[in-house]
C-alpha positions as CSV (number, residue, x, y, z in Angstrom):
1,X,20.2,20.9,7.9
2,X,18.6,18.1,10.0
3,X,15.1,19.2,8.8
4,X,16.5,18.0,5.2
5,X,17.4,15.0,6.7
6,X,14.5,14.0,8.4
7,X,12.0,15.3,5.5
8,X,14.0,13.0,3.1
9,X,13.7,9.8,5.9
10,X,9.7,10.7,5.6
11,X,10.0,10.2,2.1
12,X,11.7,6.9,1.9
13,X,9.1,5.5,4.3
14,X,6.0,6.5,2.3
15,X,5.5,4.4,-1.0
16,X,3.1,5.5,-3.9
17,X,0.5,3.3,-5.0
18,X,2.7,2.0,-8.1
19,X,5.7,1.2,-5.9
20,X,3.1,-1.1,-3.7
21,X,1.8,-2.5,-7.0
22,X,5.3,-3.9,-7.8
23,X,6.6,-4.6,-4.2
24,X,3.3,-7.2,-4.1
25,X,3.2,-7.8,-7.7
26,X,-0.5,-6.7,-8.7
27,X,-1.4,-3.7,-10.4
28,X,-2.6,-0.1,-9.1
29,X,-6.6,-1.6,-10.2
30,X,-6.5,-4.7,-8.0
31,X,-5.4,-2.5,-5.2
32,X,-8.2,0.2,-5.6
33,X,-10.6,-2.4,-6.6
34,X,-9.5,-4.1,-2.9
35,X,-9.8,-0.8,-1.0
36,X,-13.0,-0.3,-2.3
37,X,-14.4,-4.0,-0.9
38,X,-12.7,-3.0,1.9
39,X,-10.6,-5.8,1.4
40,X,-7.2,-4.1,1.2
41,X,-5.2,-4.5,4.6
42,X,-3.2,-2.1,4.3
43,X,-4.5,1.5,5.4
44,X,-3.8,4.5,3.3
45,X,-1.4,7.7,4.6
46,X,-3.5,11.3,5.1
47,X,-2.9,12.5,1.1
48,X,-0.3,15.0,0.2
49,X,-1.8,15.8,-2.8
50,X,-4.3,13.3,-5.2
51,X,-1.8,10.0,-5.3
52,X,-2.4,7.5,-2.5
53,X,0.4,7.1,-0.2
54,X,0.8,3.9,2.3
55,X,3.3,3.4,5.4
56,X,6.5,1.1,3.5
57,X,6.9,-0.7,7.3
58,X,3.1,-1.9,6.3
59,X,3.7,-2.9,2.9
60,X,7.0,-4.4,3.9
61,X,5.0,-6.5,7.0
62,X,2.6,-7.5,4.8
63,X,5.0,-8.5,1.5
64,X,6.7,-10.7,4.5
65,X,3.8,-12.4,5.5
66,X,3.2,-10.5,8.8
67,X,-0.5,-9.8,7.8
68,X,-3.7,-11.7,6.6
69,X,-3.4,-12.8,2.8
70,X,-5.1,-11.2,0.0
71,X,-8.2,-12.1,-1.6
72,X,-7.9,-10.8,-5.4
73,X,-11.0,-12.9,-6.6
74,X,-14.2,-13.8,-5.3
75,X,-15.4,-17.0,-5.6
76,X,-19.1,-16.9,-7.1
77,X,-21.5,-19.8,-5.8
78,X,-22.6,-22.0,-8.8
């Protein structure tokens, strides 16, 4: 029984790449796009199976202003 429990804790502190979406209101894209720069600061969890997982005590620091802002757009030099 307490491995149930403790399996179903894990669970609740991993979030899916759509739940991080909405939790910092941008889309799935954005946060791919931000990963890819390098610019995402939150790291990803070792994957389960294909859908990126991330730590919700990250997300959760980082939604709370705990962590350095994003940067969604580049400003291009005129």
């Amino acid at each position: 029984m307490e491995l149930q429990v403790d399996d179903a804790r894990n669970e609740s502190d991993v979030m899916l790449i759509n739940e991080v979406a909405a939790a910092l209101k941008i889309t799935p894209k954005q946060i791919r796009r931000l990963e890819r720069r390098g610019a995402f600061p939150i790291p990803r969890l070792p994957k389960l199976d294909r859908h990126p997982r991330y730590s919700r005590a990250h997300v959760e620091r980082f939604a709370a202003g705990e962590a350095r802002p994003l940067h969604t757009r580049r400003h291009r030099a005129a």
